[in-house]
N, C-alpha and C positions, 0 to 999 in steps of 0.2 A: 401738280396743279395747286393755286393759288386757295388758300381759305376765302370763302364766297366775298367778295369783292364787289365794287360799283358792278361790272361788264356782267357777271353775275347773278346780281339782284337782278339785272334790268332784265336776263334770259330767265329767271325765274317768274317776274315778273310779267315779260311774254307768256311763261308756258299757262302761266294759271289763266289771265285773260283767254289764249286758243281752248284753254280745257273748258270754260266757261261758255265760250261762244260755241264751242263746237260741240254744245248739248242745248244749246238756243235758250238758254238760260240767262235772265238780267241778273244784275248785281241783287237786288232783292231778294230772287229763287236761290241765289247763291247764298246768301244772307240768311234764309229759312234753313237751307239744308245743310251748313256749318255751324249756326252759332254764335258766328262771324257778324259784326257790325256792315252795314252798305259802306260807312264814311271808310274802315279799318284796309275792306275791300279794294276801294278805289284808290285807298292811297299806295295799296300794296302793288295794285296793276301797274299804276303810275312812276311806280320805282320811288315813292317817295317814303314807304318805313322800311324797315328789313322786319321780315317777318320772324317771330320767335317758334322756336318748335310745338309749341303747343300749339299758335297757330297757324301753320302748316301742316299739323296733324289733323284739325279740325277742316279744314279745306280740303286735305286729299282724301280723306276718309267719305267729305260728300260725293267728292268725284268718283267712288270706289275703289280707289287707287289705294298705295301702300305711301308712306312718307318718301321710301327710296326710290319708288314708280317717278314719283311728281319730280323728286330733286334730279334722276334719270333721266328724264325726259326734258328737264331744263337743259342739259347738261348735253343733252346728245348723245350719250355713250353707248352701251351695250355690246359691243364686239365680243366673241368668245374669248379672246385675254384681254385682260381689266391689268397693265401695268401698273405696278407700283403709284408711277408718275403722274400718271393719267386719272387714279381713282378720284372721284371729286369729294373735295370735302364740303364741310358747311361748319361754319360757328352760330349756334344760337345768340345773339346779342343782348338778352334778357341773364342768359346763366352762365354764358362761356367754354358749354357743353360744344364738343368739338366731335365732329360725324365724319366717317369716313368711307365711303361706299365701294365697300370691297368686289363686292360682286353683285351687279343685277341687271337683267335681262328683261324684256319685254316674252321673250317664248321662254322663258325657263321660270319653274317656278318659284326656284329657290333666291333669295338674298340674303347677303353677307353683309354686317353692317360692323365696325368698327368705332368706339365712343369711349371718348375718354371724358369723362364727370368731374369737373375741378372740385376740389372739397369743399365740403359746408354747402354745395349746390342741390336745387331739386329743381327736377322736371317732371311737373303735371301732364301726363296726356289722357285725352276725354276716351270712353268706351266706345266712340267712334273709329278712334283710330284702329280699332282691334278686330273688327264687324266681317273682315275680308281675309284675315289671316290669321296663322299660329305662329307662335314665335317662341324660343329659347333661348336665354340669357348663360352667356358662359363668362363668369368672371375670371379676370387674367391676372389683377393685379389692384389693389386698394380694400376698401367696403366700398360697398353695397347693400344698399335693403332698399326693395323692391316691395310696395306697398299696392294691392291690386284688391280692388273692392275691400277698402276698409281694414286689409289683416298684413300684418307688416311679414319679411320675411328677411333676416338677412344671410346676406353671402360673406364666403371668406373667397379668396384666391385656390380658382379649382375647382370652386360651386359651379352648378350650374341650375337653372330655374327654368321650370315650362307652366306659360300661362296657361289661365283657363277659359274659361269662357269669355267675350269681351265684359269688360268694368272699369271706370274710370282708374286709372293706375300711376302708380309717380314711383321715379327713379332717385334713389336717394343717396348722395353719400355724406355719410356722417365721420369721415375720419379727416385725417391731416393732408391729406396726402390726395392726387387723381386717382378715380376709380376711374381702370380700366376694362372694357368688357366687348365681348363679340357679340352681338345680335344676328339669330339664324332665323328667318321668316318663310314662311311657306303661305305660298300665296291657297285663298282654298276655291 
C-alpha cells in the first residue's frame, strides 16, 4: 500500500468528518474536545492540509479512539491477516515519521504499530492521546528517547519502554541514523 496519498487524505478526511458527525458534534465541539483550531478542522475535512501526527493524535484521542483506530478506519482494514501489502502506512508531513499499521482490529484489543523516526526528528504527542490505552515501545534499530511528562528516557536497540500514566510525551531521536521501533497498544 501506497504511503497516505491524495485517495488517502481524502478517506481520512472522510472518516474524521463521519466520526464527527456521527457523535452530532459541530466543528466547534470538535474544536473544544481536541485542541484543534475550527479553521485546521475544516480544512482537514475538506482534504485541503495533511494532518500531522500530533494532530491526529489530538483528534482521535477526542473521539476516544487510538491513532491506529482513526487511520483503521480510514483505511478499511481489519481482517484477521493484515498482509504485508495491505498494512497501511502514513508519513507525517511535519516530521517524515513513517507509520506502519501492522496489526489492528476494531474487536481485538491489541495494536501493532511499526515507525520508523528519521533522525534529528521529534514527535510531540498530547496526554490525550494516551487517556484510552497502554502502550510499549520496542526498539529495533537506531536511538531513541522517549520523553513522557517532563523525564527523558533513552533506548538502545533491544530496549524496550512501558508508558505510564497519560502525560504529554515526544518520541525522540537524536542519532544519525532512522529510529526504528514497534509500538504495542492495548486498548483499555
Amino acid at each position: 500500500m501506497d504511503i497516505l496519498e491524495d485517495d488517502t487524505t481524502l478517506r481520512l478526511a472522510q472518516r474524521l468528518r463521519l466520526e464527527r458527525e456521527a457523535r452530532g458534534w459541530s466543528l466547534a465541539e470538535l474544536a473544544a474536545r481536541s485542541g484543534v483550531s475550527k479553521a485546521m478542522i475544516s480544512k482537514v475535512e475538506r482534504g485541503e492540509a495533511s494532518p500531522t501526527a500530533a494532530l491526529l493524535a489530538k483528534l482521535s484521542g477526542a473521539f476516544e479512539l487510538t491513532l491506529a483506530a482513526l487511520l483503521t478506519r480510514a483505511e478499511a482494514g481489519g481482517g484477521r491477516k493484515m498482509a504485508a501489502a495491505d498494512q497501511p502506512r502514513w508519513r507525517d508531513p511535519g516530521t517524515g515519521y513513517l507509520r506502519r499499521q501492522v496489526f489492528a482490529r476494531g474487536d481485538h484489543p491489541v495494536e501493532l504499530v511499526q515507525v520508523e523516526l528519521p533522525a534529528g526528528a521529534r514527535v510531540d504527542l498530547p496526554a490525550s492521546s494516551y487517556a484510552f490505552i497502554r502502550q510499549v515501545v520496542w526498539l529495533i534499530g537506531g536511538a531513541l528517547e522517549i520523553v513522557e511528562g517532563g523525564r527523558t528516557t533513552a533506548l538502545a536497540p533491544g530496549d524496550s519502554y512501558a508508558f505510564g500514566p497519560p502525560a504529554d510525551s515526544a518520541f525522540v531521536n537524536p542519532g544519525a541514523e532512522p529510529a526504528v521501533y514497534l509500538v504495542a497498544v492495548a486498548r483499555q
